[in-house]
N, CA, C and O atoms as a Tinker XYZ file with bonds, in Angstrom:
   336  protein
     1  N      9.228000   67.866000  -29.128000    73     2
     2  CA     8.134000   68.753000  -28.817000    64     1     3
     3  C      8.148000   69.883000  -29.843000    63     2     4     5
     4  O      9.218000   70.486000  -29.919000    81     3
     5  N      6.995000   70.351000  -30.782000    73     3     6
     6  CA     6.694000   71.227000  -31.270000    64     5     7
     7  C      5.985000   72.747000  -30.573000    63     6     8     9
     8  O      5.265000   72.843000  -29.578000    81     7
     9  N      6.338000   73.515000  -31.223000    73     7    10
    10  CA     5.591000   74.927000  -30.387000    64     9    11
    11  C      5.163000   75.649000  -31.829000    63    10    12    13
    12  O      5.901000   75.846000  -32.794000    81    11
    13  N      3.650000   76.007000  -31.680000    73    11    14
    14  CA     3.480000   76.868000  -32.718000    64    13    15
    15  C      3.252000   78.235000  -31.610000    63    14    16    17
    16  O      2.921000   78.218000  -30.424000    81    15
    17  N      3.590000   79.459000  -32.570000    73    15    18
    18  CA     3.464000   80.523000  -32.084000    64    17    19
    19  C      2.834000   81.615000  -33.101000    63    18    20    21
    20  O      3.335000   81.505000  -34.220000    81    19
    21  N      2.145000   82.343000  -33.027000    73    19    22
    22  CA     1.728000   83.044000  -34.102000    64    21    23
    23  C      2.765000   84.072000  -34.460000    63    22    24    25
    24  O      3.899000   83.813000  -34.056000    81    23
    25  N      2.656000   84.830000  -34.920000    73    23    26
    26  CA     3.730000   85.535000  -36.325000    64    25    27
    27  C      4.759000   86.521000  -35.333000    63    26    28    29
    28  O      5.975000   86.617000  -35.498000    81    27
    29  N      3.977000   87.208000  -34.289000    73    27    30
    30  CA     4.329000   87.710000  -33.886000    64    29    31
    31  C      5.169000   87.871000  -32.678000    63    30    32    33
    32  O      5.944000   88.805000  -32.473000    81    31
    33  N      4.866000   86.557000  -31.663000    73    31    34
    34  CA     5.946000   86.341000  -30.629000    64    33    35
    35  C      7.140000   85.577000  -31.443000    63    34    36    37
    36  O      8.307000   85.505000  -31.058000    81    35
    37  N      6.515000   84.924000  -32.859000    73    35    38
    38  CA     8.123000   84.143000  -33.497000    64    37    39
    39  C      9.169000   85.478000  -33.958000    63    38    40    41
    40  O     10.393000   85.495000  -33.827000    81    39
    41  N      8.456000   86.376000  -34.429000    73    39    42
    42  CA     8.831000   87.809000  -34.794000    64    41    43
    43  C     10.080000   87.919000  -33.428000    63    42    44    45
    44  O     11.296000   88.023000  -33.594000    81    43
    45  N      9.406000   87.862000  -32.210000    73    43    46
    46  CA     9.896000   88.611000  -31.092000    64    45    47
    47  C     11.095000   87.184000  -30.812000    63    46    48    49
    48  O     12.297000   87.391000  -30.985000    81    47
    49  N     10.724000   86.166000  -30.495000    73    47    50
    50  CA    11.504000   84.814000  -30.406000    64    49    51
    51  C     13.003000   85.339000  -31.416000    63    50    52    53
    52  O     14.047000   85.685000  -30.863000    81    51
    53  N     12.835000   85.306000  -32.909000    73    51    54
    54  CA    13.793000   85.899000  -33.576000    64    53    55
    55  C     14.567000   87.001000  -33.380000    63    54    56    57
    56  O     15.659000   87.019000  -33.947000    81    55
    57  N     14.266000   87.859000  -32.749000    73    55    58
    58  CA    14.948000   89.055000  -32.164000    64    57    59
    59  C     15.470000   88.785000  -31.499000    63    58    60    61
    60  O     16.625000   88.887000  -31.912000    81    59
    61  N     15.461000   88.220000  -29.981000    73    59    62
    62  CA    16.365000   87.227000  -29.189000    64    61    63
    63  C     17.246000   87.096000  -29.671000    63    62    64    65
    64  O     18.237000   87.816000  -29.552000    81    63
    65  N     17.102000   85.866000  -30.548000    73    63    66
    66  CA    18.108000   85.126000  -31.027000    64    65    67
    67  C     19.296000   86.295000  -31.853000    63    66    68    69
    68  O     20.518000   86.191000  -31.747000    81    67
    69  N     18.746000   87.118000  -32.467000    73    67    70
    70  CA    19.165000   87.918000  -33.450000    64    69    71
    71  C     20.605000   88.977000  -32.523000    63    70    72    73
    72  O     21.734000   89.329000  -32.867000    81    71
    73  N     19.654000   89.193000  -31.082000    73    71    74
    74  CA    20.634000   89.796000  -29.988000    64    73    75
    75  C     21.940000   89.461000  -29.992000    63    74    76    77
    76  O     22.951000   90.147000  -29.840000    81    75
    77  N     21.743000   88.080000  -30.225000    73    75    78
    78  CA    23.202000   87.144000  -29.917000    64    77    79
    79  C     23.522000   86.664000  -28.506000    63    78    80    81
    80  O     24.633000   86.398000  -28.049000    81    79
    81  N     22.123000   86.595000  -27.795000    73    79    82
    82  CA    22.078000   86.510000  -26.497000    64    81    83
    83  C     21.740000   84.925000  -26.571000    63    82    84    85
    84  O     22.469000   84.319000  -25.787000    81    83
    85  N     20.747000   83.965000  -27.362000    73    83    86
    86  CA    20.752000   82.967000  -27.420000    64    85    87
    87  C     21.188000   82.650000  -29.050000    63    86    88    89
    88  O     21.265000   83.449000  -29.983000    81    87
    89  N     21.422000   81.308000  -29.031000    73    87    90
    90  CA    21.852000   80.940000  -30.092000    64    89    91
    91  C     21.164000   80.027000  -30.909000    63    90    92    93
    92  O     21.699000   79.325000  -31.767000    81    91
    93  N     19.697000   80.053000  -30.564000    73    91    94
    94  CA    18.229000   79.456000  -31.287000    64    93    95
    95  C     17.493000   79.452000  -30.296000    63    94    96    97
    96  O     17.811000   79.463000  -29.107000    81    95
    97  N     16.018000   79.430000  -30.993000    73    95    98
    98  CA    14.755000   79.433000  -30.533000    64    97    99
    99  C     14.662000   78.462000  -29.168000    63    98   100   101
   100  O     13.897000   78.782000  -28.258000    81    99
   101  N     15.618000   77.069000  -29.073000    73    99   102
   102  CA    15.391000   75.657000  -28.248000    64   101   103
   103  C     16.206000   76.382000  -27.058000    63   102   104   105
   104  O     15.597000   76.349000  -25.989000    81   103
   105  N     17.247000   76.919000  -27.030000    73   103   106
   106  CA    18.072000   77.817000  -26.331000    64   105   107
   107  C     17.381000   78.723000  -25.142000    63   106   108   109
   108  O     17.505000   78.745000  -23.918000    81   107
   109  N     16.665000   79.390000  -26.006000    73   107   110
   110  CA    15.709000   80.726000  -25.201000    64   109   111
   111  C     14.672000   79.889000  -24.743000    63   110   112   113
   112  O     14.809000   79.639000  -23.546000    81   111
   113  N     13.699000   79.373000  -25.254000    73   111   114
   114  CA    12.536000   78.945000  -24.478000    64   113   115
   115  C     13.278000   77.780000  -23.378000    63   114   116   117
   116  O     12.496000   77.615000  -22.442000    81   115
   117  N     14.188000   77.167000  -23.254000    73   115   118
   118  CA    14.804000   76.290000  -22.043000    64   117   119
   119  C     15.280000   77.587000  -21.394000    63   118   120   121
   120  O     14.977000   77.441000  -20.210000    81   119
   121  N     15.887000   78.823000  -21.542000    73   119   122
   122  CA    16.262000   79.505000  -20.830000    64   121   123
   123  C     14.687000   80.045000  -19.879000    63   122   124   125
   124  O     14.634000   80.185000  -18.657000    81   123
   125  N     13.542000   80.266000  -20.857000    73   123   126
   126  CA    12.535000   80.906000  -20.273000    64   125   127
   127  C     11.880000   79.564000  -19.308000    63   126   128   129
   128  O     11.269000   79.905000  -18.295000    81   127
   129  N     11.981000   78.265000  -19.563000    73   127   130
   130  CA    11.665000   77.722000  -18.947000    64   129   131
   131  C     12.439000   77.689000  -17.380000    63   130   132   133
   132  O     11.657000   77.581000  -16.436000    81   131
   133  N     13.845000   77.771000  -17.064000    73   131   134
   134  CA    14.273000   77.740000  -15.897000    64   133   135
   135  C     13.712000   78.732000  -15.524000    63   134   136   137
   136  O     12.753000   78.602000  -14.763000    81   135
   137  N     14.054000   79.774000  -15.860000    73   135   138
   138  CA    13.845000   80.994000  -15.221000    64   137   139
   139  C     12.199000   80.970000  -14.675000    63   138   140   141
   140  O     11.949000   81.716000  -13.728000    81   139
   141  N     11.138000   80.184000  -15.210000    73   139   142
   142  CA    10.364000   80.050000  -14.619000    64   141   143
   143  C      9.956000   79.051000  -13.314000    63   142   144   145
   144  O      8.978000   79.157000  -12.573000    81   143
   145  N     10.923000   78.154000  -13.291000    73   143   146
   146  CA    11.100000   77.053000  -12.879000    64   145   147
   147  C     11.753000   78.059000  -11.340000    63   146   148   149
   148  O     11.150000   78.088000  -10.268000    81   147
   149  N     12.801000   78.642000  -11.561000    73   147   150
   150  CA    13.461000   79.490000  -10.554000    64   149   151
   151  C     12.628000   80.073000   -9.488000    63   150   152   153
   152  O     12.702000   79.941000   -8.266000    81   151
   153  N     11.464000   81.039000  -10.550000    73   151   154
   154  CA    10.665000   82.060000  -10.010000    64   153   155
   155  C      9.526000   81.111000   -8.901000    63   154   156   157
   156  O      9.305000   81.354000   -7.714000    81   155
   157  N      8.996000   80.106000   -9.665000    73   155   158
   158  CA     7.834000   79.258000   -8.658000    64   157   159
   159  C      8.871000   79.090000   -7.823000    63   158   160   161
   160  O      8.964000   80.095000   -7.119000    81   159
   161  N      9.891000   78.103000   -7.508000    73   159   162
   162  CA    10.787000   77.851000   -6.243000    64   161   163
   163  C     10.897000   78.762000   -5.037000    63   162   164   165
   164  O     10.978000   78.507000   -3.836000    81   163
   165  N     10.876000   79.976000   -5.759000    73   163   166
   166  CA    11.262000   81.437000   -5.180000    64   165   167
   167  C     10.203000   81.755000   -4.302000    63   166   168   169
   168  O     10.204000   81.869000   -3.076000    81   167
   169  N      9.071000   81.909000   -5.342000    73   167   170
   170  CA     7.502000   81.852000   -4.571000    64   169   171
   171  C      7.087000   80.920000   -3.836000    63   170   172   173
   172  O      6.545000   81.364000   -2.824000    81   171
   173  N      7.110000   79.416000   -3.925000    73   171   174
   174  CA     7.247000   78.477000   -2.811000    64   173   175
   175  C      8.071000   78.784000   -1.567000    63   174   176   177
   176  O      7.490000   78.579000   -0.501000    81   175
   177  N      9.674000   79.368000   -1.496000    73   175   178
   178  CA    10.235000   79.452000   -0.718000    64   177   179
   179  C      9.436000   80.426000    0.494000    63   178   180   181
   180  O      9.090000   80.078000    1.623000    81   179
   181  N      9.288000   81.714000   -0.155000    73   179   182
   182  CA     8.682000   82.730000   -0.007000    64   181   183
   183  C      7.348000   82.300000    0.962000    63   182   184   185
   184  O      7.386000   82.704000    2.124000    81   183
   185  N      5.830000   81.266000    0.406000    73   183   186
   186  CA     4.994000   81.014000    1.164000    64   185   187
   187  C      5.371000   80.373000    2.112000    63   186   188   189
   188  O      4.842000   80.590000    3.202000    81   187
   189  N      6.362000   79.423000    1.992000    73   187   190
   190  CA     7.037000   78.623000    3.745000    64   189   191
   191  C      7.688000   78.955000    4.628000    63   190   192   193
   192  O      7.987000   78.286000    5.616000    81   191
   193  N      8.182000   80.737000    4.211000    73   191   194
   194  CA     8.748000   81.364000    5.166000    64   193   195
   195  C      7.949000   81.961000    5.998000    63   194   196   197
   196  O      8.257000   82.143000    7.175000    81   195
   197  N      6.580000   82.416000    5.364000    73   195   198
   198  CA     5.407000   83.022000    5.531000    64   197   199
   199  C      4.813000   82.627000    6.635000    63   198   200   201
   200  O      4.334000   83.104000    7.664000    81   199
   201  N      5.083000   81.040000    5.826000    73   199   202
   202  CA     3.584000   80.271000    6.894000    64   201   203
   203  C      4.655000   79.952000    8.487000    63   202   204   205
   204  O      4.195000   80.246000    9.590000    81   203
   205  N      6.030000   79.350000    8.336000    73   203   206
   206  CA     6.810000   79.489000    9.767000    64   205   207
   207  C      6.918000   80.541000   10.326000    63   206   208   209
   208  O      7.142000   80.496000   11.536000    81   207
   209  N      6.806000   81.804000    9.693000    73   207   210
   210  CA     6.513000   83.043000   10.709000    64   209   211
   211  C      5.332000   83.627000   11.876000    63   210   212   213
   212  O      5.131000   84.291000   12.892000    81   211
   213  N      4.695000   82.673000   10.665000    73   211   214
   214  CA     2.766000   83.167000   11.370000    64   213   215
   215  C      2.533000   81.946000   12.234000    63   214   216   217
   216  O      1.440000   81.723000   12.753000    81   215
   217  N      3.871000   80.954000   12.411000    73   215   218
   218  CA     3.111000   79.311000   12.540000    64   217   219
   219  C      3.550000   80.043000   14.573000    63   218   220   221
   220  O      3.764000   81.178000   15.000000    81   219
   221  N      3.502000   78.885000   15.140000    73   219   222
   222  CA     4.716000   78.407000   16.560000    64   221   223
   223  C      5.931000   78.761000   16.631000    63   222   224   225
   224  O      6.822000   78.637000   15.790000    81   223
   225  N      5.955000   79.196000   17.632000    73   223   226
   226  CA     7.920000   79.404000   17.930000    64   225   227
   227  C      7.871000   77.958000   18.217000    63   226   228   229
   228  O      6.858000   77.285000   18.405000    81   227
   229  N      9.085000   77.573000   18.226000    73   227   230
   230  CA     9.611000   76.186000   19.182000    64   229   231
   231  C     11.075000   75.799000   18.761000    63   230   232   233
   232  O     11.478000   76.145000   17.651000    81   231
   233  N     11.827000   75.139000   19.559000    73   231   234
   234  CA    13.028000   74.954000   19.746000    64   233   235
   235  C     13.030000   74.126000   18.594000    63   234   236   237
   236  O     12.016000   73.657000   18.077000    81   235
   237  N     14.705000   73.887000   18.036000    73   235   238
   238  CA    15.097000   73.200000   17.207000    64   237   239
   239  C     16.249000   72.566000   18.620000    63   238   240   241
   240  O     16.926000   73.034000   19.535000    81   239
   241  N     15.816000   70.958000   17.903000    73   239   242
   242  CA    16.846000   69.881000   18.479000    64   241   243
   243  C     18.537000   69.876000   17.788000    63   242   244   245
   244  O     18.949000   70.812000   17.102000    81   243
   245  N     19.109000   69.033000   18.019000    73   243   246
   246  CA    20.044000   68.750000   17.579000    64   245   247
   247  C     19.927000   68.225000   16.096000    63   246   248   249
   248  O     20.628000   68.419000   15.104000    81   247
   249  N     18.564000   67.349000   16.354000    73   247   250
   250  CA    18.247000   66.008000   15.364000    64   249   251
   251  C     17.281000   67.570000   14.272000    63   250   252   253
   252  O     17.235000   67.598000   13.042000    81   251
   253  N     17.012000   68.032000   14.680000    73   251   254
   254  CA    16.362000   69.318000   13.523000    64   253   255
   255  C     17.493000   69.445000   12.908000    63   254   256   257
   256  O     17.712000   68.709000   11.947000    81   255
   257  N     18.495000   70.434000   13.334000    73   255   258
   258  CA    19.499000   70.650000   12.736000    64   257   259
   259  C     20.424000   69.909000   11.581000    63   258   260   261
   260  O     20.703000   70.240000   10.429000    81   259
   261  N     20.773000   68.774000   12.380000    73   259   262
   262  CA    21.095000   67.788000   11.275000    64   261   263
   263  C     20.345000   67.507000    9.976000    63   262   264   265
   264  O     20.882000   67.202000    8.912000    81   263
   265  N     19.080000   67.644000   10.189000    73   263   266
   266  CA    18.079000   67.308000    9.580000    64   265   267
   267  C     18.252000   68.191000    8.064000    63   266   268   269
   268  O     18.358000   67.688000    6.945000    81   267
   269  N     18.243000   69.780000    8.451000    73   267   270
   270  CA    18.725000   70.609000    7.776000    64   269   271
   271  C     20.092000   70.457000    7.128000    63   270   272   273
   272  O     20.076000   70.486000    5.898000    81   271
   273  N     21.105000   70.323000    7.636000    73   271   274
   274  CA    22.480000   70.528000    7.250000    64   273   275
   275  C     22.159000   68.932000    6.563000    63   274   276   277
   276  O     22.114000   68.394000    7.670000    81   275
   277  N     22.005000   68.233000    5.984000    73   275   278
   278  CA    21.826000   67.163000    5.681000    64   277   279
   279  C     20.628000   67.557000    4.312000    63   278   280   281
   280  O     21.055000   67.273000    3.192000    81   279
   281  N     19.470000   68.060000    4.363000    73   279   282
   282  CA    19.165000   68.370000    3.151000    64   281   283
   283  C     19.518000   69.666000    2.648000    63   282   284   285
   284  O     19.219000   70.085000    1.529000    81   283
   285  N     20.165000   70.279000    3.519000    73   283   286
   286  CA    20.955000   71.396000    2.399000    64   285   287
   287  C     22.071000   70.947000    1.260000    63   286   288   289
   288  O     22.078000   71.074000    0.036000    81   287
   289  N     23.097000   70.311000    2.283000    73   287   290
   290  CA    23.720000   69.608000    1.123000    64   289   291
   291  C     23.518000   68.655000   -0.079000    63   290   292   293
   292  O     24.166000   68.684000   -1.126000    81   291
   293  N     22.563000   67.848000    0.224000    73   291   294
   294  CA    21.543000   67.128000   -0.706000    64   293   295
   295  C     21.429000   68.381000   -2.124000    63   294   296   297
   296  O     21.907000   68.310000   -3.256000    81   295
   297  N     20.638000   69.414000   -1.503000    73   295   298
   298  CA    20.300000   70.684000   -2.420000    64   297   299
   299  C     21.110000   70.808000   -3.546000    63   298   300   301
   300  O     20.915000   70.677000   -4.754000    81   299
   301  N     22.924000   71.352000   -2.224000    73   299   302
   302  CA    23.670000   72.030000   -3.142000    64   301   303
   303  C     24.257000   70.689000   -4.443000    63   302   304   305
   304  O     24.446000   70.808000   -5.654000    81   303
   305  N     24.377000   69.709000   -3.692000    73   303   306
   306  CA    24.722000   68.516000   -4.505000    64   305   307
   307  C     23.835000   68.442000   -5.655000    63   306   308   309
   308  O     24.379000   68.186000   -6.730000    81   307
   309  N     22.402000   68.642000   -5.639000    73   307   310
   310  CA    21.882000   68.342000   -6.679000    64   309   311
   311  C     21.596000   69.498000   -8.008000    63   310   312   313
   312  O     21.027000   69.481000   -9.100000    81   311
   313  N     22.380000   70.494000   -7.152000    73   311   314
   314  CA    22.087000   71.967000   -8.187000    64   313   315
   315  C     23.411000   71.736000   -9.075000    63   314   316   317
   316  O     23.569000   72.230000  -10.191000    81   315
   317  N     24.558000   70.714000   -8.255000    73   315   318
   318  CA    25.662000   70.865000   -8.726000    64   317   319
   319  C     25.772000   69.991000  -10.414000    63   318   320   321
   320  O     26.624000   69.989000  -11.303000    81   319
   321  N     24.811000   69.509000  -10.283000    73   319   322
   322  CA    24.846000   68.766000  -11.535000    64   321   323
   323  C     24.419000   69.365000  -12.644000    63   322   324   325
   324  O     23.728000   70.384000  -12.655000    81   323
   325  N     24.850000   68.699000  -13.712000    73   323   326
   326  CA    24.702000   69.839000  -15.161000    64   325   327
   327  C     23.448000   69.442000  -15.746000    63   326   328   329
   328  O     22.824000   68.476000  -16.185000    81   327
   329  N     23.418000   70.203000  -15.613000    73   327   330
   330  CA    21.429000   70.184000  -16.731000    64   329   331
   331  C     21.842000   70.056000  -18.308000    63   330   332   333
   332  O     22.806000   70.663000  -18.775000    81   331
   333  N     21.059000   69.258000  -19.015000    73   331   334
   334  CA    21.079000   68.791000  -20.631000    64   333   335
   335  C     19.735000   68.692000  -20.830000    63   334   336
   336  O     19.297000   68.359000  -21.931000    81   335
């Protein structure tokens, strides 16, 4: 994948790098990409807490629960893996 950028965010892209905070251009924009990737998740999380607040009360079963503890770990399992 190519990225053109005009003079001036490559200007700013180079400064980054220059920080010593990343160690090339492919570096930082995958960094800016999680971090965006993070933020929607965040904001998704955020509207489904929203909408179960404003939704029904109602009991959680046993079989809810599981349900949960079962894709949480799924979660942590899949965060646990290394990104390339």
């Amino acid at each position: 994948m190519n990225i053109s950028l005009p003079e001036p965010l490559k200007r700013f892209v180079d400064k980054q790098i220059a920080s010593g905070r990343y160690s090339s251009a492919s570096e930082y924009i995958r960094e800016l990409i999680r971090e965006d990737e993070k933020r929607r998740a965040e904001d998704r999380l955020e509207a489904l807490l929203l909408e179960g607040l404003e939704g029904e009360e109602s009991e959680l079963t046993r079989d809810d629960w599981a349900a949960i503890r079962s894709d949480a770990r799924a979660r942590l399992a899949a965060n646990k893996k290394p990104r390339g």
